[in-house]
C-alpha positions as a Python dict, from the first residue, in 0.01 Angstrom:
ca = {
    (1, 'X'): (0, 0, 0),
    (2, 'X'): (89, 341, -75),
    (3, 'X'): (249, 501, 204),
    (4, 'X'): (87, 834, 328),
    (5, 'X'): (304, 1173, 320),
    (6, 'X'): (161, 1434, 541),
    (7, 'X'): (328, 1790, 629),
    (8, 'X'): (474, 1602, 937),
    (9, 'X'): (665, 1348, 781),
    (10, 'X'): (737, 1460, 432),
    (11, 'X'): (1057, 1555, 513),
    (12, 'X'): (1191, 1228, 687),
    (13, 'X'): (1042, 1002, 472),
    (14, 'X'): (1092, 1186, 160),
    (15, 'X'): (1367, 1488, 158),
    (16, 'X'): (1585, 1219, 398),
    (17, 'X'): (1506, 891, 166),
    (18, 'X'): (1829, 703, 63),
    (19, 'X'): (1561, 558, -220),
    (20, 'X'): (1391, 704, -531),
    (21, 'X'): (1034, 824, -432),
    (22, 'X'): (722, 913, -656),
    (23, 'X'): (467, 1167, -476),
    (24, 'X'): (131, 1163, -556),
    (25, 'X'): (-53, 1516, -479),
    (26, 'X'): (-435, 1412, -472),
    (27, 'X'): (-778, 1456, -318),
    (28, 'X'): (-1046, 1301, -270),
    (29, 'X'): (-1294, 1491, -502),
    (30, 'X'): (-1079, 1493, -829),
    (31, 'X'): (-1154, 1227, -1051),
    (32, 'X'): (-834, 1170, -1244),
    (33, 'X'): (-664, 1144, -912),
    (34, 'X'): (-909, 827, -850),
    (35, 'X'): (-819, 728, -1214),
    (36, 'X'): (-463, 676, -1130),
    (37, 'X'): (-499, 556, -777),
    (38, 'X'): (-465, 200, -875),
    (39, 'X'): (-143, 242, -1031),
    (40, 'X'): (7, 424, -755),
    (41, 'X'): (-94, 137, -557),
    (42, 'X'): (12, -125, -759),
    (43, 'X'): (344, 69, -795),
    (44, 'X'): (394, 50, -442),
    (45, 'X'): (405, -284, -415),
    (46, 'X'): (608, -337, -767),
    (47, 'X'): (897, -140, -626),
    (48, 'X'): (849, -238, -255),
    (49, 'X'): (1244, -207, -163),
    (50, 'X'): (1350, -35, -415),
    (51, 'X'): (1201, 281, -450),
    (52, 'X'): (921, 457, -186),
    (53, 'X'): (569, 544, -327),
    (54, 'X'): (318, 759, -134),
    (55, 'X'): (37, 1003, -168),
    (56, 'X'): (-18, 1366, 7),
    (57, 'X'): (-369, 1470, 13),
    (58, 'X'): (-345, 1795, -119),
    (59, 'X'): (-663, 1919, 159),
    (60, 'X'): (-474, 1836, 472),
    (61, 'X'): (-175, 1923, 371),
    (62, 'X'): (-105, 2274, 219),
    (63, 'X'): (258, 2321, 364),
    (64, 'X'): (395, 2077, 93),
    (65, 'X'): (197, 2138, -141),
    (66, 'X'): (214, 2518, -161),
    (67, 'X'): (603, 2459, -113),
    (68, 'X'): (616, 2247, -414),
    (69, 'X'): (392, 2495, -621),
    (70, 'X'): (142, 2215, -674),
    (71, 'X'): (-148, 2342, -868),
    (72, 'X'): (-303, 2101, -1045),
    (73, 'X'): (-375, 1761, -941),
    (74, 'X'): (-320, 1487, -1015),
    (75, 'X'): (49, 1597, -950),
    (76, 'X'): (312, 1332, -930),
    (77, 'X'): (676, 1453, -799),
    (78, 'X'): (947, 1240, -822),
    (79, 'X'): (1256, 1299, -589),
    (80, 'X'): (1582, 1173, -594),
    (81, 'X'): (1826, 1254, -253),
    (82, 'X'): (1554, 1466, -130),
    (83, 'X'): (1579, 1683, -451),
    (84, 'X'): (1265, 1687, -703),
    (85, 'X'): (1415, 1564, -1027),
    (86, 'X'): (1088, 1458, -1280),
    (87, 'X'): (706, 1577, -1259),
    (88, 'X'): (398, 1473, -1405),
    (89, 'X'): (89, 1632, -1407),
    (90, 'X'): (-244, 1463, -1475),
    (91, 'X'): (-360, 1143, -1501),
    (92, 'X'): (-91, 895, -1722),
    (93, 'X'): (-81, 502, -1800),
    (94, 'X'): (101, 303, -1511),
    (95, 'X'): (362, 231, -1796),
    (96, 'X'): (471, 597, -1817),
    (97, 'X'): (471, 623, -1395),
    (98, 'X'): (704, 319, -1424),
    (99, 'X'): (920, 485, -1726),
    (100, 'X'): (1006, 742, -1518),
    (101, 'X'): (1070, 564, -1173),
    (102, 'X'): (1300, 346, -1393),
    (103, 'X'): (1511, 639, -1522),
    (104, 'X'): (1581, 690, -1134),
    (105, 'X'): (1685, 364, -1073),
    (106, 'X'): (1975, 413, -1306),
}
């Protein structure tokens, strides 16, 4: 399961993370976010070890989200040693998600 990213722990879990990790800026009402909320799921458990996958819900937490000058969602952030190094906005295929996680890995 995807992990959950709040204001509180964003920065230990993802600025701190010795792994890839793929944000997911969402909410609850926005329908492309639910479109793609399978895939982040299922990515979670395809790179379980290898890279961290979570969501921050975009309502209860505006400190990362205004800090990363998310204004559209679905917004999908993709750090690298605590440094944001890819983006995607909107709703994608899993197989372009998993393009650019790959192109971390490297």
């Amino acid at each position: 399961m995807a992990l959950e990213f709040t204001d509180t722990n964003f920065d230990e879990l993802v600025i701190k993370s010795d792994k890839p990790v793929l944000v997911d800026f969402w909410a609850e009402w926005c329908g492309p976010c639910r479109m793609i909320a399978p895939f982040v799921a299922e990515l979670s458990k395809d790179y379980e070890g290898k890279a961290l996958i979570g969501k921050v819900d975009v309502d209860n937490n505006p400190g990362i989200t205004v800090k990363y000058g998310v204004r559209n969602i679905p917004t999908i952030l993709f750090f690298k040693n605590g440094v944001v190094v890819d983006k995607q906005v909107g709703a994608v295929p899993k197989s372009k998600l998993m393009e650019k996680l790959d192109a971390l890995m490297k």
